[in-house]
C-alpha positions as CSV (number, residue, x, y, z in Angstrom):
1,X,121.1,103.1,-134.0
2,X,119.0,106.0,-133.4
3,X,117.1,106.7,-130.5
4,X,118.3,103.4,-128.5
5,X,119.9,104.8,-125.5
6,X,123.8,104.2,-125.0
7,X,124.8,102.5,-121.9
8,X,128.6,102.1,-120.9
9,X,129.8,98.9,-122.1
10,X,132.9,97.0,-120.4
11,X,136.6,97.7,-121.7
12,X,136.7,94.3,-122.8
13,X,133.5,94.6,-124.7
14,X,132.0,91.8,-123.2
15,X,129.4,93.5,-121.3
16,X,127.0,96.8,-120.8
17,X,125.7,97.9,-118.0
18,X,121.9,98.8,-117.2
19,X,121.1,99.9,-113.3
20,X,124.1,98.5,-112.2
21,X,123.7,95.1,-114.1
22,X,126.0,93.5,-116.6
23,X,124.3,92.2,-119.8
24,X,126.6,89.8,-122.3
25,X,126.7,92.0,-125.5
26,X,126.0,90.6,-128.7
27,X,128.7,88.1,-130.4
28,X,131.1,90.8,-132.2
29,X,131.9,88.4,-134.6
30,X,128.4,88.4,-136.3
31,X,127.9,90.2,-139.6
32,X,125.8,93.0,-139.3
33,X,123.1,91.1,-141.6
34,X,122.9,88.2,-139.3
35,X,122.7,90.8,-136.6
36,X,120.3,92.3,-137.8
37,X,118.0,89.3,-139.0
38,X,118.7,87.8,-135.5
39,X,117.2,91.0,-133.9
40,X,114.3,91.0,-135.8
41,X,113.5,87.2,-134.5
42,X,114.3,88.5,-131.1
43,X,112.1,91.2,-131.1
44,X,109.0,89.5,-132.3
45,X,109.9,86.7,-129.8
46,X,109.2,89.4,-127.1
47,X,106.2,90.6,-128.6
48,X,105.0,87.3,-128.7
49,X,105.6,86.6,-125.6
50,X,103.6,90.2,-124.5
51,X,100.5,88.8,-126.5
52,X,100.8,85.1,-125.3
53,X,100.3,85.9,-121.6
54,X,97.1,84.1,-121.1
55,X,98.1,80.9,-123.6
56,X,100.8,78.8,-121.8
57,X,101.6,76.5,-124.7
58,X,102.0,79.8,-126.9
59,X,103.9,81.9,-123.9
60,X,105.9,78.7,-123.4
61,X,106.7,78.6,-127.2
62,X,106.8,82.7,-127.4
63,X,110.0,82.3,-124.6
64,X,111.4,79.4,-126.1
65,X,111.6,81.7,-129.4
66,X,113.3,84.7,-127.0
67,X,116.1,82.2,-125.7
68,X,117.0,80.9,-128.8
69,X,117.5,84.5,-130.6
70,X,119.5,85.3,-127.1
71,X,121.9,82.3,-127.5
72,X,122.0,83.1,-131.6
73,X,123.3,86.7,-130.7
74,X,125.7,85.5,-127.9
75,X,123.8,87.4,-125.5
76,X,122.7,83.6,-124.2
77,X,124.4,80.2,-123.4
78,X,127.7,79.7,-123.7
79,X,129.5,82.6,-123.7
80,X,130.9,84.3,-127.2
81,X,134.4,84.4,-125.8
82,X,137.0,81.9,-126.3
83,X,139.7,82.4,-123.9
84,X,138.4,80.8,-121.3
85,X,137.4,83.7,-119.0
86,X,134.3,83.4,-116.5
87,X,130.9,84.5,-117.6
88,X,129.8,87.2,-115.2
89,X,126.1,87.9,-117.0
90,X,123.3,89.7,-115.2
91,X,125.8,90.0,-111.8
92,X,125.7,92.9,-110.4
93,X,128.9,95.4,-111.8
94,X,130.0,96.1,-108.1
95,X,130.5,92.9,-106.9
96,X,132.6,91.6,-110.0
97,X,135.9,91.9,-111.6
98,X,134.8,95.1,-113.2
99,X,134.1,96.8,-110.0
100,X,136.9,99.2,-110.1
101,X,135.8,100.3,-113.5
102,X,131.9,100.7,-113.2
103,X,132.8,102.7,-109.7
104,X,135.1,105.0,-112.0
105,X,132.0,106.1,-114.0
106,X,130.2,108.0,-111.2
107,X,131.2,111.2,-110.8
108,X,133.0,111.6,-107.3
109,X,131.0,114.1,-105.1
């Protein structure tokens, strides 16, 4: 995608990482025109929910719309993974099992 910025993403590819923060990626196993159709929803859920502050049966509906498009990508819920492993979304990288490997991204000074 052009002009999204890239941020690193786990070895395992379950997560990427945004200020120190992992995010669940999106369900690998989705074709790209579910992806994308999914996406769409997603975004208009957000801008929905940017133009519903001041309605709370419409902002309640607007961030019912966001979770649901979340748990359709995988990025929600139950995790996309199937081997059991604990879900470690929106935990900070240091204090997880991925701590050796985000600490291996900043350059040593």
């Amino acid at each position: 995608m052009t002009g999204r910025k890239k941020y690193p993403e786990t070895p395992d590819g379950r997560y990427f990482v945004v200020r120190g923060r992992l995010w669940r990626t999106t369900n690998p196993s989705l074709d790209e025109e579910s992806r994308h159709f999914l996406i769409k929803d997603l975004m208009a859920a957000r801008r929905a929910v940017r133009e519903n502050k001041n309605d709370v049966r419409l902002l309640r509906q607007a961030r019912q719309a966001v979770d649901q498009a979340k748990v359709a990508l995988g990025e929600g819920g139950a995790p996309w993974w199937t081997d059991g492993a604990p879900d470690y979304n929106r935990r900070m990288a240091k204090s997880s099992p991925y701590a050796e490997w985000f600490l291996s991204l900043s350059p040593t000074k």
